[in-house]
PyMOL Python script that loads the backbone (N, CA, C, O; Angstrom):
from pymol import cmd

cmd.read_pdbstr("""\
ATOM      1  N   UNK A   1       0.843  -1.163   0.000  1.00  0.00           N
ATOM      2  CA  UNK A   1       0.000   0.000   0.000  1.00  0.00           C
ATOM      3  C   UNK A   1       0.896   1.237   0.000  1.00  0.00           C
ATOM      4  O   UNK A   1       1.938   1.266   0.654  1.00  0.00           O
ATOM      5  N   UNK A   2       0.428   2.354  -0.817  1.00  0.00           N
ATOM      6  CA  UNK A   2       1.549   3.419  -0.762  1.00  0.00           C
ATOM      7  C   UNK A   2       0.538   4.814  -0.236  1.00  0.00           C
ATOM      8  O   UNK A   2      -0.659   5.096  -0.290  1.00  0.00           O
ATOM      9  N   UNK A   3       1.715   5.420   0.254  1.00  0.00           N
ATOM     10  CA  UNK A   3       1.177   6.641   1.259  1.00  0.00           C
ATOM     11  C   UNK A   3       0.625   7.511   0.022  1.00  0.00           C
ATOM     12  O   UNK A   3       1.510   7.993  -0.685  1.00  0.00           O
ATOM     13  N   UNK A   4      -0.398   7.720  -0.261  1.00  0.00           N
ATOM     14  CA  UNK A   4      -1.558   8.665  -1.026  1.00  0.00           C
ATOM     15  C   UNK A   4      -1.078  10.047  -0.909  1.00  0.00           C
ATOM     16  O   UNK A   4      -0.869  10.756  -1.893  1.00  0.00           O
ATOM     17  N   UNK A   5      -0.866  10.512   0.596  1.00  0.00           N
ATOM     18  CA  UNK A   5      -1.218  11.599   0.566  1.00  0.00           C
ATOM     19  C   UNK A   5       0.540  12.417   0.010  1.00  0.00           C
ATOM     20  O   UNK A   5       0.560  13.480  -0.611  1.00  0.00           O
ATOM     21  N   UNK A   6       1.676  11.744   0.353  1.00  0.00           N
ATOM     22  CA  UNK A   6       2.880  12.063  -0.175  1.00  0.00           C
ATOM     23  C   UNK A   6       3.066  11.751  -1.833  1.00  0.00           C
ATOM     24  O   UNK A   6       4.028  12.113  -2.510  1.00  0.00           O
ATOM     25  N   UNK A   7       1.713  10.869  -2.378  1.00  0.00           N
ATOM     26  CA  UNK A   7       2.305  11.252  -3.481  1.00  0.00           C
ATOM     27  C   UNK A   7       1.751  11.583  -4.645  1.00  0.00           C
ATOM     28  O   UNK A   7       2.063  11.373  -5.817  1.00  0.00           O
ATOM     29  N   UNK A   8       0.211  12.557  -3.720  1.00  0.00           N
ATOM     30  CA  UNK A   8      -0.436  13.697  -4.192  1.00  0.00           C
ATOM     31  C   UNK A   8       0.541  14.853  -4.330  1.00  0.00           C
ATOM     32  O   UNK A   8       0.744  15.453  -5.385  1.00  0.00           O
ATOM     33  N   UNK A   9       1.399  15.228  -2.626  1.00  0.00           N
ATOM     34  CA  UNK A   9       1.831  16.316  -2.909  1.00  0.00           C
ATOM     35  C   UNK A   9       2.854  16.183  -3.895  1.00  0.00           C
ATOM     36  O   UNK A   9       2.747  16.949  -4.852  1.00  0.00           O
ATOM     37  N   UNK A  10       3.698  15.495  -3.891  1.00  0.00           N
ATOM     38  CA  UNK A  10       4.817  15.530  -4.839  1.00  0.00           C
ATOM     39  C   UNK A  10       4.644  15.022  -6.445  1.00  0.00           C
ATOM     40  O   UNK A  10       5.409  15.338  -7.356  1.00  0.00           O
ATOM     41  N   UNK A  11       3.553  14.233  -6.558  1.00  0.00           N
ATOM     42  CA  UNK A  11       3.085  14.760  -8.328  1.00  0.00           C
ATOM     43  C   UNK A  11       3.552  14.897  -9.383  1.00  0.00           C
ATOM     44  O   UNK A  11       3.678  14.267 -10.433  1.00  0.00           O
ATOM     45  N   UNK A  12       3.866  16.068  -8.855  1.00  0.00           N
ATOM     46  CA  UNK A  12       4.050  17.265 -10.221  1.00  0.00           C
ATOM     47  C   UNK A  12       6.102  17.703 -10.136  1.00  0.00           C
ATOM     48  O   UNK A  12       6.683  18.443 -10.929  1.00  0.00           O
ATOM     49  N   UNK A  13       6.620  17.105  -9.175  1.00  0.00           N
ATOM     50  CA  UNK A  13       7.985  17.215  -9.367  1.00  0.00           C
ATOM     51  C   UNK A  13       8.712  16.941  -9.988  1.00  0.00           C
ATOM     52  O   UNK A  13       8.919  15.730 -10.052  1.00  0.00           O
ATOM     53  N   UNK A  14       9.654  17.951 -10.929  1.00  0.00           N
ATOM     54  CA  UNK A  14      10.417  17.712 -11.794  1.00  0.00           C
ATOM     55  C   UNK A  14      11.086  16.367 -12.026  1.00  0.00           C
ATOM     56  O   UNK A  14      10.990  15.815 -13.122  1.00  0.00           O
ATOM     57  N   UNK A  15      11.825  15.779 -10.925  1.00  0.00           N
ATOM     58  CA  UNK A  15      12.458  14.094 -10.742  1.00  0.00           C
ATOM     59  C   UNK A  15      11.454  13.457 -10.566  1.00  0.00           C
ATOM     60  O   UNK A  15      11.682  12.248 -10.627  1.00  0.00           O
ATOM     61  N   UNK A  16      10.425  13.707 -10.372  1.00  0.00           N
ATOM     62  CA  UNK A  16       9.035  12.527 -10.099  1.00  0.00           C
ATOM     63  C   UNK A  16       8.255  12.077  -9.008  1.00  0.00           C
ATOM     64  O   UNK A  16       8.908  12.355  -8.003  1.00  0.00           O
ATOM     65  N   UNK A  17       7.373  11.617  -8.739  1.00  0.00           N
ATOM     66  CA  UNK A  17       6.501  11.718  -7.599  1.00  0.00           C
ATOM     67  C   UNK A  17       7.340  10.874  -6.254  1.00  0.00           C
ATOM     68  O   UNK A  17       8.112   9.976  -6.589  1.00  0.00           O
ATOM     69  N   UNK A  18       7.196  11.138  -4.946  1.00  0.00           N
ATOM     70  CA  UNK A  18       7.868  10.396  -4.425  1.00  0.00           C
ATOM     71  C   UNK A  18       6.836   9.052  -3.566  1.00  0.00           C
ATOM     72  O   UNK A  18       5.913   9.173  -2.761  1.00  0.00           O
ATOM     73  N   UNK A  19       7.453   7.871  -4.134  1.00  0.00           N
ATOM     74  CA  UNK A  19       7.017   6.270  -3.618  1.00  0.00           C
ATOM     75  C   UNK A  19       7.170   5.986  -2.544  1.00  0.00           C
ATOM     76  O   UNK A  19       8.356   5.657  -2.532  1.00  0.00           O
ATOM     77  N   UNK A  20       6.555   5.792  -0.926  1.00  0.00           N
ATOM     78  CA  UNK A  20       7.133   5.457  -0.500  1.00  0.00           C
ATOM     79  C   UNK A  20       5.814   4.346  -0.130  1.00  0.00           C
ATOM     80  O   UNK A  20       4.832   4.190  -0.855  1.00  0.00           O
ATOM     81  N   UNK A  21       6.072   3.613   1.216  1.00  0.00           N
ATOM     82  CA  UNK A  21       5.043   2.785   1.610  1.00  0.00           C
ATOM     83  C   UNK A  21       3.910   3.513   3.113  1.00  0.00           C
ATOM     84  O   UNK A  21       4.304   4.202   4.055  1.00  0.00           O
ATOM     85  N   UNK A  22       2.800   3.136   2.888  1.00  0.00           N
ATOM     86  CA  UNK A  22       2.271   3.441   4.072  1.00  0.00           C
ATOM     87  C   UNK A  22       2.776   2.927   5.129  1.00  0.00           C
ATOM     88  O   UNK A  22       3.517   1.946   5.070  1.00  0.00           O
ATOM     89  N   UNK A  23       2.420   3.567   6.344  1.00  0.00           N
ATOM     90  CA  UNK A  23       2.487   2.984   8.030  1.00  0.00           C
ATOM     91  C   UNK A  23       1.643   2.397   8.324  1.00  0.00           C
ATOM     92  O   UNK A  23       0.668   3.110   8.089  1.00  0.00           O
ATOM     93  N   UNK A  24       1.159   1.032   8.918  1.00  0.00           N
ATOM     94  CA  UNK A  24       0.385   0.429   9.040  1.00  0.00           C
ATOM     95  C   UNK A  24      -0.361   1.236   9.807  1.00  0.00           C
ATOM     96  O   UNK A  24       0.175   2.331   9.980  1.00  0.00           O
ATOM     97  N   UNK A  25      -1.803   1.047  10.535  1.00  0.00           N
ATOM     98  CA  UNK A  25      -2.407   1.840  11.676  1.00  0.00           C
ATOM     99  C   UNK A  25      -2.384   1.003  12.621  1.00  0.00           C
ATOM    100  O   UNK A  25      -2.041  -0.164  12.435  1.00  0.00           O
ATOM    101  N   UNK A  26      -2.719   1.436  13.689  1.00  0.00           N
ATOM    102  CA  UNK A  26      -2.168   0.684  15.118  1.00  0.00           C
ATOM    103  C   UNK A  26      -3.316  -0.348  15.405  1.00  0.00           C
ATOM    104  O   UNK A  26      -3.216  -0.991  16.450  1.00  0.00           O
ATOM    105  N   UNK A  27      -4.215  -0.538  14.727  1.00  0.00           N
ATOM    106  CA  UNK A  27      -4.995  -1.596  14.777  1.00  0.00           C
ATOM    107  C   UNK A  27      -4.360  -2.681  14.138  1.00  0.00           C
ATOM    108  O   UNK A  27      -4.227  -3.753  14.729  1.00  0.00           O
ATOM    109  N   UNK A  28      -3.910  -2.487  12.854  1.00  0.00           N
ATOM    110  CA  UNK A  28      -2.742  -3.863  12.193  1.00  0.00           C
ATOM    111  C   UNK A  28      -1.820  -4.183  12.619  1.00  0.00           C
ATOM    112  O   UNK A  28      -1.245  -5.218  12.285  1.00  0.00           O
ATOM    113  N   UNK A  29      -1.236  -3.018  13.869  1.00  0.00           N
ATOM    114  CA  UNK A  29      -0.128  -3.970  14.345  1.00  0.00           C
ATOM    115  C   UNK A  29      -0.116  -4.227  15.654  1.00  0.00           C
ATOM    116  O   UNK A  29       0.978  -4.687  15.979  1.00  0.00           O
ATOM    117  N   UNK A  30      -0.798  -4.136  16.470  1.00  0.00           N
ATOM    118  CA  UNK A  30      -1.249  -4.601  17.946  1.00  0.00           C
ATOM    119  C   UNK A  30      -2.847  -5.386  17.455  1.00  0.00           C
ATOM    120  O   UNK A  30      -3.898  -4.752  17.360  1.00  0.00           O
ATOM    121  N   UNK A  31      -2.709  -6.835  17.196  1.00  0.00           N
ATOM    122  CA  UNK A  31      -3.713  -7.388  17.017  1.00  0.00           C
ATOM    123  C   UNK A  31      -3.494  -8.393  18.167  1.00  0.00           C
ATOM    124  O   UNK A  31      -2.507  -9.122  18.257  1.00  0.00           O
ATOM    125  N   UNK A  32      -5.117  -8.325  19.533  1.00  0.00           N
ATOM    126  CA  UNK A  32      -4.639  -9.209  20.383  1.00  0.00           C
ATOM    127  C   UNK A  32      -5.124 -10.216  20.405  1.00  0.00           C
ATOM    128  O   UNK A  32      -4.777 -10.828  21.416  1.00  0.00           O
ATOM    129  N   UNK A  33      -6.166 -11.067  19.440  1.00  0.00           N
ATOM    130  CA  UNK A  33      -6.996 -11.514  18.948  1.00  0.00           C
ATOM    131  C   UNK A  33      -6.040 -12.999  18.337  1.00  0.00           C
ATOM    132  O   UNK A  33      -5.245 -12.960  17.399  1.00  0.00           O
ATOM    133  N   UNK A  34      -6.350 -14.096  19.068  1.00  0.00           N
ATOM    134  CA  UNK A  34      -5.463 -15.191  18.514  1.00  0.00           C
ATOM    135  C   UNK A  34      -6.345 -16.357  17.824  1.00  0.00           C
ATOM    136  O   UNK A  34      -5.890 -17.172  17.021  1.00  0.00           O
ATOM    137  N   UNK A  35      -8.042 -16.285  18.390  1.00  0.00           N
ATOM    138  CA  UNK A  35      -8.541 -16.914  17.092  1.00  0.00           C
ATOM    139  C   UNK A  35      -9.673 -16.302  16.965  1.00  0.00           C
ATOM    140  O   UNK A  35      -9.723 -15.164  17.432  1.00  0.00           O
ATOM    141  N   UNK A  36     -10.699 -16.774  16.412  1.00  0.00           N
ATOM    142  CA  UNK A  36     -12.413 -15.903  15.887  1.00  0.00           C
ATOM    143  C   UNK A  36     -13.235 -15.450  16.929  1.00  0.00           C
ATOM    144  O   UNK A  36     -14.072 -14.547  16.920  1.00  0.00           O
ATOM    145  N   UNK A  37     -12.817 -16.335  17.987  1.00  0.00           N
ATOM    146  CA  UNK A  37     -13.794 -15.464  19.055  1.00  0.00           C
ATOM    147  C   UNK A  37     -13.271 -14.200  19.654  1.00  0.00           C
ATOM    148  O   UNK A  37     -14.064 -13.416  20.176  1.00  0.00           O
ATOM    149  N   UNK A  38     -12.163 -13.983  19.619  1.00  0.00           N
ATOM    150  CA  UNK A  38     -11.019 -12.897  20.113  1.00  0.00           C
ATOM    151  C   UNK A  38     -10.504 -13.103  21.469  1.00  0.00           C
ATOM    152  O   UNK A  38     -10.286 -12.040  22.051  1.00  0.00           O
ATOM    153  N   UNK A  39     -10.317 -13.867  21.954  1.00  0.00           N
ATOM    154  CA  UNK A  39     -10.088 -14.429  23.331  1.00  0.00           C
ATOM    155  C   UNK A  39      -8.432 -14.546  23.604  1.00  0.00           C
ATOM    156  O   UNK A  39      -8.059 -15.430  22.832  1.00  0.00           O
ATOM    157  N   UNK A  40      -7.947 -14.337  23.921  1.00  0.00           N
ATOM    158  CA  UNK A  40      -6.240 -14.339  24.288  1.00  0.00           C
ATOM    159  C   UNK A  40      -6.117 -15.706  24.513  1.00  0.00           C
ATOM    160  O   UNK A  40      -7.004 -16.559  24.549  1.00  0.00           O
ATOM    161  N   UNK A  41      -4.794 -15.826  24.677  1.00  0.00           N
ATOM    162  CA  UNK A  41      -4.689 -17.351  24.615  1.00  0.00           C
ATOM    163  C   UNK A  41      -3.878 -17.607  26.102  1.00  0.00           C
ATOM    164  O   UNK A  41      -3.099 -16.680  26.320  1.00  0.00           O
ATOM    165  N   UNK A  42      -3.881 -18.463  26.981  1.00  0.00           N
ATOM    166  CA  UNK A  42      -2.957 -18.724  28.083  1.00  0.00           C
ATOM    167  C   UNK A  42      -1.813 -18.142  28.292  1.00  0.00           C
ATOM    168  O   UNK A  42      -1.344 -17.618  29.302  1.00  0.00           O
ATOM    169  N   UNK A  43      -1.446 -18.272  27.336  1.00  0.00           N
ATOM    170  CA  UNK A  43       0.335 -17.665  27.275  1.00  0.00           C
ATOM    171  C   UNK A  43       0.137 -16.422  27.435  1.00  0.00           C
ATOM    172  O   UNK A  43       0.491 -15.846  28.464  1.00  0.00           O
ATOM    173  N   UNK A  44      -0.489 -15.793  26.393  1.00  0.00           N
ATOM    174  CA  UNK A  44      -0.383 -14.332  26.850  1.00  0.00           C
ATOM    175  C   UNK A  44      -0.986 -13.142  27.521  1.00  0.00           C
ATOM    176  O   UNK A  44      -0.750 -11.936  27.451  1.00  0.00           O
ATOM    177  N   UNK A  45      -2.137 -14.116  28.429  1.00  0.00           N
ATOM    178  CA  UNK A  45      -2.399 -13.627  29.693  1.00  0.00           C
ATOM    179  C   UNK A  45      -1.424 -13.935  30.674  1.00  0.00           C
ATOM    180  O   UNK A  45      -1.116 -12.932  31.317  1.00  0.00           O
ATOM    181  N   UNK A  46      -0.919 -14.808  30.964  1.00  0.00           N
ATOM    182  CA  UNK A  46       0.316 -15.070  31.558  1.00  0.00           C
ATOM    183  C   UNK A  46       1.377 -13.967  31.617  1.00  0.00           C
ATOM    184  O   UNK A  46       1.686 -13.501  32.714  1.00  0.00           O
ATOM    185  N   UNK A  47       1.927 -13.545  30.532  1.00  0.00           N
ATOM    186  CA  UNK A  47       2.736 -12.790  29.788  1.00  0.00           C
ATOM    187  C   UNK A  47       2.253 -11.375  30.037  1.00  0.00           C
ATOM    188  O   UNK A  47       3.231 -10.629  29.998  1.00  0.00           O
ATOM    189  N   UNK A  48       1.214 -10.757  30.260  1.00  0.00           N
ATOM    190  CA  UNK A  48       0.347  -9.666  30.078  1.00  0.00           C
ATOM    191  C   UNK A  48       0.344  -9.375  31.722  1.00  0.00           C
ATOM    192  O   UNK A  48       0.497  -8.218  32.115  1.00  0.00           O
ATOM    193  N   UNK A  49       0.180 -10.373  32.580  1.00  0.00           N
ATOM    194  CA  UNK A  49       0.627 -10.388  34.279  1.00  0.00           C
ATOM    195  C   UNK A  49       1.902 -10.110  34.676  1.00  0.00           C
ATOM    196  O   UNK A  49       2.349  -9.236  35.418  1.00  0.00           O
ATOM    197  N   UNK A  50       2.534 -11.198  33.922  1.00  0.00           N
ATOM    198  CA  UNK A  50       3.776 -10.715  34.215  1.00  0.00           C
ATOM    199  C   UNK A  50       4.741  -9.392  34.213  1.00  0.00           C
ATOM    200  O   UNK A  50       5.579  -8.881  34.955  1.00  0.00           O
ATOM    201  N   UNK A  51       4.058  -9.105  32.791  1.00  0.00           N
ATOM    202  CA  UNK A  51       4.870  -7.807  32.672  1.00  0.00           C
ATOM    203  C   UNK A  51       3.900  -6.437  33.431  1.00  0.00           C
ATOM    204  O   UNK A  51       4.410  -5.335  33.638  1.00  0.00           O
ATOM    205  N   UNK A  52       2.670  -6.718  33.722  1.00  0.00           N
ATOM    206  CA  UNK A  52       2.350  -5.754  34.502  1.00  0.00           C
ATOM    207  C   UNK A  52       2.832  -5.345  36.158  1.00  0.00           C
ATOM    208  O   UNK A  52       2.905  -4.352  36.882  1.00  0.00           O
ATOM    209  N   UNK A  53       3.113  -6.905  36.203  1.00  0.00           N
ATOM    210  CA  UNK A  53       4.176  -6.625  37.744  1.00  0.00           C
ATOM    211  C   UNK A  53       5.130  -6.232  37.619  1.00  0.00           C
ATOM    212  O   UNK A  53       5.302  -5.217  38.294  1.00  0.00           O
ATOM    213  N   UNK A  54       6.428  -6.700  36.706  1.00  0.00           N
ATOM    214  CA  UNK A  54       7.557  -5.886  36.437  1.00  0.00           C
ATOM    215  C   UNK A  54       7.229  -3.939  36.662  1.00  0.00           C
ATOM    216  O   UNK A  54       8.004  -3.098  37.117  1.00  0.00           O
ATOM    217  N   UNK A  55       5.887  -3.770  36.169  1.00  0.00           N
ATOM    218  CA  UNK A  55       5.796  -2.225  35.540  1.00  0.00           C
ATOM    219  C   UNK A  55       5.943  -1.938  36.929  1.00  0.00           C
ATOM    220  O   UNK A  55       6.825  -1.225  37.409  1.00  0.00           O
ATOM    221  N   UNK A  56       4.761  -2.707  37.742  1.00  0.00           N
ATOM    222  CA  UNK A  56       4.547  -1.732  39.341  1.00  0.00           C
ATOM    223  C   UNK A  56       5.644  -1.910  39.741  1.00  0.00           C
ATOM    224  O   UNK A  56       6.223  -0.856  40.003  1.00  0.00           O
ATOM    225  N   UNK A  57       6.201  -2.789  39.911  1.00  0.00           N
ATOM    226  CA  UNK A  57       7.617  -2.979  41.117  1.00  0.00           C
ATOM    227  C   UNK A  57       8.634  -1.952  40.493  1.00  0.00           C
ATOM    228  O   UNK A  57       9.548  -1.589  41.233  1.00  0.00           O
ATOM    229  N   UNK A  58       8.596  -1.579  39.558  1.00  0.00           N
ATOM    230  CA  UNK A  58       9.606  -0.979  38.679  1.00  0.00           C
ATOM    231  C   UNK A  58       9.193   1.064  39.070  1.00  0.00           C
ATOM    232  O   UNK A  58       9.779   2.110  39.346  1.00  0.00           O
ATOM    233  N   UNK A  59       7.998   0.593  38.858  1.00  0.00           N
ATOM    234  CA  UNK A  59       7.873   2.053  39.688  1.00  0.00           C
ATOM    235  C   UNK A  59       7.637   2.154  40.600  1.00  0.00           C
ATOM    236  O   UNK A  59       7.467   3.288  41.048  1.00  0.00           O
ATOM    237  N   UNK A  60       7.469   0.864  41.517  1.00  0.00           N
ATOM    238  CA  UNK A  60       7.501   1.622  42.932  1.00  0.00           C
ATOM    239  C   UNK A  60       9.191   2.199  43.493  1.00  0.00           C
ATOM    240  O   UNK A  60       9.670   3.229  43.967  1.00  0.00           O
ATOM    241  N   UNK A  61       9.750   0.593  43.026  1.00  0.00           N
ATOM    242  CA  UNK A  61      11.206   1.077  42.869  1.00  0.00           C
ATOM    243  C   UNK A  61      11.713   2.936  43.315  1.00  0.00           C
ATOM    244  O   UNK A  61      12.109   3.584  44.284  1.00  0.00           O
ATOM    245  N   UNK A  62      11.328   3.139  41.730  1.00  0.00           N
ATOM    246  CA  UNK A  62      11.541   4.440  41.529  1.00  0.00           C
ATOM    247  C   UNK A  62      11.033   5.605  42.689  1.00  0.00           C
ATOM    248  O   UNK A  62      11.637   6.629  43.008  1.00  0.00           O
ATOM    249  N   UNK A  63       9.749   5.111  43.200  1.00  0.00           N
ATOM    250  CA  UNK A  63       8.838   6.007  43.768  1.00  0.00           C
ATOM    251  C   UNK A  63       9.919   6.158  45.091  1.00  0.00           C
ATOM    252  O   UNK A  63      10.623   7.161  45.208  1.00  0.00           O
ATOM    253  N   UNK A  64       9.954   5.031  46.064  1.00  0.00           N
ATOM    254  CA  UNK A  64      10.741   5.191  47.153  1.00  0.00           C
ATOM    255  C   UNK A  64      12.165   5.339  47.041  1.00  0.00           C
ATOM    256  O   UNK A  64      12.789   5.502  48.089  1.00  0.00           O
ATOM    257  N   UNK A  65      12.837   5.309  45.867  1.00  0.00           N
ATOM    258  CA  UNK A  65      14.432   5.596  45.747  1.00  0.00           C
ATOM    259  C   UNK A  65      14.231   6.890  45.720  1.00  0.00           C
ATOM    260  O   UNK A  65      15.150   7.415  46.349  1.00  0.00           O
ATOM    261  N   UNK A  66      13.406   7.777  45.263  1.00  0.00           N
ATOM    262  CA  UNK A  66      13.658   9.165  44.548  1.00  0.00           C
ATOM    263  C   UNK A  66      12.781  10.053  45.310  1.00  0.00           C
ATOM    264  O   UNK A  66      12.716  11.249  45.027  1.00  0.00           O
TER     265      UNK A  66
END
""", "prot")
cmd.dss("prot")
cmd.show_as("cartoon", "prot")
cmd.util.cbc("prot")
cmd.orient("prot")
């Protein structure tokens, strides 16, 4: 897919329009959806705990060092 709107503006430029590719949107690339019902799968509720404890301990860390 190519970015539309860069190569509306550039068009009409002497060397030629410029090609580049779109950015996906953040719905195509955070898909959390692992089959049709949309339900997460074990692992990465697991994974999704885990790293939410890292976050708190990580700032509490911070909170009482500073």
């Amino acid at each position: 897919m190519l970015d539309t709107t860069t190569y509306l503006l550039t068009q009409n430029n002497p060397a030629g329009p410029i090609l580049r590719p779109a950015e996906p949107m953040a719905h195509e690339l955070f898909d959390n959806s692992d089959d049709e019902l949309g339900e997460p799968s074990r692992g990465r509720v697991i994974g999704g705990l885990i790293s939410l404890v890292l976050l708190v301990v990580t700032g509490a860390y911070f909170y009482l060092t500073l």
